[in-house]
C-alpha positions in Angstrom: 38.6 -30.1 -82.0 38.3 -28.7 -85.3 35.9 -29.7 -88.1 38.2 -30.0 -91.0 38.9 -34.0 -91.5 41.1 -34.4 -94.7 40.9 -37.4 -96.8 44.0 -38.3 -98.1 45.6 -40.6 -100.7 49.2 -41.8 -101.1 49.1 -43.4 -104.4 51.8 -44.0 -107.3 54.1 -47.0 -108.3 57.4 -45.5 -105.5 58.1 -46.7 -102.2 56.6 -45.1 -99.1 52.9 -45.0 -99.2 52.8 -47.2 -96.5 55.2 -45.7 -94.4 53.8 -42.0 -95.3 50.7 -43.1 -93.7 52.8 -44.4 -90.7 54.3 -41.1 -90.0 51.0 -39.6 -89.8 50.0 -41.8 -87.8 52.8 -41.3 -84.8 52.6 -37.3 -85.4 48.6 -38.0 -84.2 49.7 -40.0 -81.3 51.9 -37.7 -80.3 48.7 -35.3 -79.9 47.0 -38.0 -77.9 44.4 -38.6 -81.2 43.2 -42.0 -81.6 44.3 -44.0 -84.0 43.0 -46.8 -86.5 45.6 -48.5 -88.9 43.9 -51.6 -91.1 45.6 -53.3 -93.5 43.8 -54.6 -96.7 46.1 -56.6 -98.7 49.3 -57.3 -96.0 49.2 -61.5 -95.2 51.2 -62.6 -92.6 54.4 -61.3 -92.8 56.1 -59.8 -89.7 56.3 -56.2 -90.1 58.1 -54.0 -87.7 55.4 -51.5 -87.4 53.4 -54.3 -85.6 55.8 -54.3 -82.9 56.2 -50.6 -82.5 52.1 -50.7 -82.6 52.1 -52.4 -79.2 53.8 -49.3 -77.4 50.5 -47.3 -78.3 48.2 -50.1 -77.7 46.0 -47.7 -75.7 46.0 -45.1 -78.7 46.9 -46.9 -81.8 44.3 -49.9 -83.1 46.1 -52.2 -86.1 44.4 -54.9 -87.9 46.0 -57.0 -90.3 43.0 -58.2 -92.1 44.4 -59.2 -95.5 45.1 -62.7 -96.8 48.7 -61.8 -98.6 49.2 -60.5 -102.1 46.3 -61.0 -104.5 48.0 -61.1 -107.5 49.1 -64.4 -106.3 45.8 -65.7 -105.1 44.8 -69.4 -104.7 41.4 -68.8 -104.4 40.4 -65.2 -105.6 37.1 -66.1 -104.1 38.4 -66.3 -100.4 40.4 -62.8 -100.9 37.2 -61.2 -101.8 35.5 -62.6 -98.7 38.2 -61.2 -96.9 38.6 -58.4 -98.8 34.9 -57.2 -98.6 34.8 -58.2 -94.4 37.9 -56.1 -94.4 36.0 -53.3 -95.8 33.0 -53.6 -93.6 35.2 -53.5 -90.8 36.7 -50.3 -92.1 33.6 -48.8 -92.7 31.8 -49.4 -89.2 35.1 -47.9 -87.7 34.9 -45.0 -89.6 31.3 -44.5 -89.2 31.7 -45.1 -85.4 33.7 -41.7 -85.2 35.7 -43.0 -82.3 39.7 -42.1 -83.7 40.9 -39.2 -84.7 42.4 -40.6 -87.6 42.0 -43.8 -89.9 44.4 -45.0 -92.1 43.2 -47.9 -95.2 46.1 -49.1 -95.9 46.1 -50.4 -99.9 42.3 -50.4 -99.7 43.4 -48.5 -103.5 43.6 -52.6 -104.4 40.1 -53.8 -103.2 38.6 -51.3 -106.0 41.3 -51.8 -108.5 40.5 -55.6 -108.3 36.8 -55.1 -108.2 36.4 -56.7 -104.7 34.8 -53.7 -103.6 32.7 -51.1 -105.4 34.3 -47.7 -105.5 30.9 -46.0 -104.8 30.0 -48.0 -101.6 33.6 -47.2 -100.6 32.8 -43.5 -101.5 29.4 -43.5 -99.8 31.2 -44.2 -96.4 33.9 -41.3 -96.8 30.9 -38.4 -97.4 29.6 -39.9 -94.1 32.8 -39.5 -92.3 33.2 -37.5 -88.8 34.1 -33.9 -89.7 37.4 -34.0 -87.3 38.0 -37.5 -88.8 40.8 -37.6 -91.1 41.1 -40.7 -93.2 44.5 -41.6 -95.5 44.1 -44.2 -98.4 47.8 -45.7 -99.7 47.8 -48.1 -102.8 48.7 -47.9 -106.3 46.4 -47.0 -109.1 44.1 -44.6 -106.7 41.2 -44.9 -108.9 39.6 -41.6 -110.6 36.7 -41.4 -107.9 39.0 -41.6 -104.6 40.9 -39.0 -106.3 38.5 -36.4 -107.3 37.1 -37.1 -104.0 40.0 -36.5 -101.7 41.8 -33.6 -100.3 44.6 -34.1 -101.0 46.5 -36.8 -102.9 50.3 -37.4 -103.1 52.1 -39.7 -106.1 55.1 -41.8 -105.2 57.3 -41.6 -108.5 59.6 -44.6 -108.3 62.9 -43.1 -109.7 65.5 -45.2 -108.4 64.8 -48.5 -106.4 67.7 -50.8 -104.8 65.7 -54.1 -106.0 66.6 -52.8 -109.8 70.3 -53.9 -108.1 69.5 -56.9 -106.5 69.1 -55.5 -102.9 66.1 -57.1 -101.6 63.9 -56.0 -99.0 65.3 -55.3 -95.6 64.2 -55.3 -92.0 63.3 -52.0 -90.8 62.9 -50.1 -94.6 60.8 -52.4 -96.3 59.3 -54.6 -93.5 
């Protein structure tokens, strides 16, 4: 195993940050790697990459742990309860140097919102496994996360069916 754990971020306003993060994901299953997918900000909704997750349920842990979209809160106060749990959870996991990969999911938001301090988020990545590799999706990467990672990729929207109409679909979107 090799020592050279890349942090990297998925960031920008375009579709398929998420699903970026996905496909990394299934290229380290296909090497056998562990895997940890958690979900900051995702409520309830039934997403198709929940039910492809229990085919891998022996490489592949996925945690839902958000409450739904904050920008539409009811009680901000609950979502950063959630929010900062979420994180905790996230930060044991990485800490505990058991996958091969982790993937946090909008965890771009929890700082963004100020549920979470970018510097205790921070803290945790310098601790990191060296083999670990960790991938951040979310819009607005904040300027800390970026100078910090390896690498870091911006979606550009250009061109997005919704400007039609077309709303989101089973198996692209969700």
């Amino acid at each position: 195993m090799d020592n050279n754990g890349l942090t990297m971020i998925f960031t920008g306003n375009g579709k398929g940050k998420t699903t970026a993060a996905l496909g990394l994901a299934f290229r380290a299953l296909g090497h056998n790697f562990p895997v940890c997918l958690i979900q900051f900000i995702k409520g309830s909704w039934k997403y198709g990459e929940l039910e492809s997750a229990k085919r891998f349920e022996d490489l592949l842990d996925f945690h839902v742990m958000g409450k739904g979209f904050t920008w539409q809160s009811e009680n901000l106060e609950e979502d950063i309860r959630a929010a900062r749990q979420a994180w905790d959870f996230a930060a044991q996991t990485i800490l505990a140097g058991r996958h091969r990969l982790v993937i946090l999911d909008e965890l771009t938001y929890l700082i963004k919102y100020n549920m979470v301090a970018e510097e205790d988020i921070l803290a945790v990545l310098r601790k990191k496994p060296a083999a670990m590799h960790v991938v951040i999706t979310g819009r607005d990467a904040s300027t800390g996360l970026v100078n910090f990672a390896d690498l870091v990729t911006e979606m550009r929207e250009i061109k997005h069916p919704y400007q039609r109409g077309i709303k989101a679909q089973k198996g692209v979107e969700f």
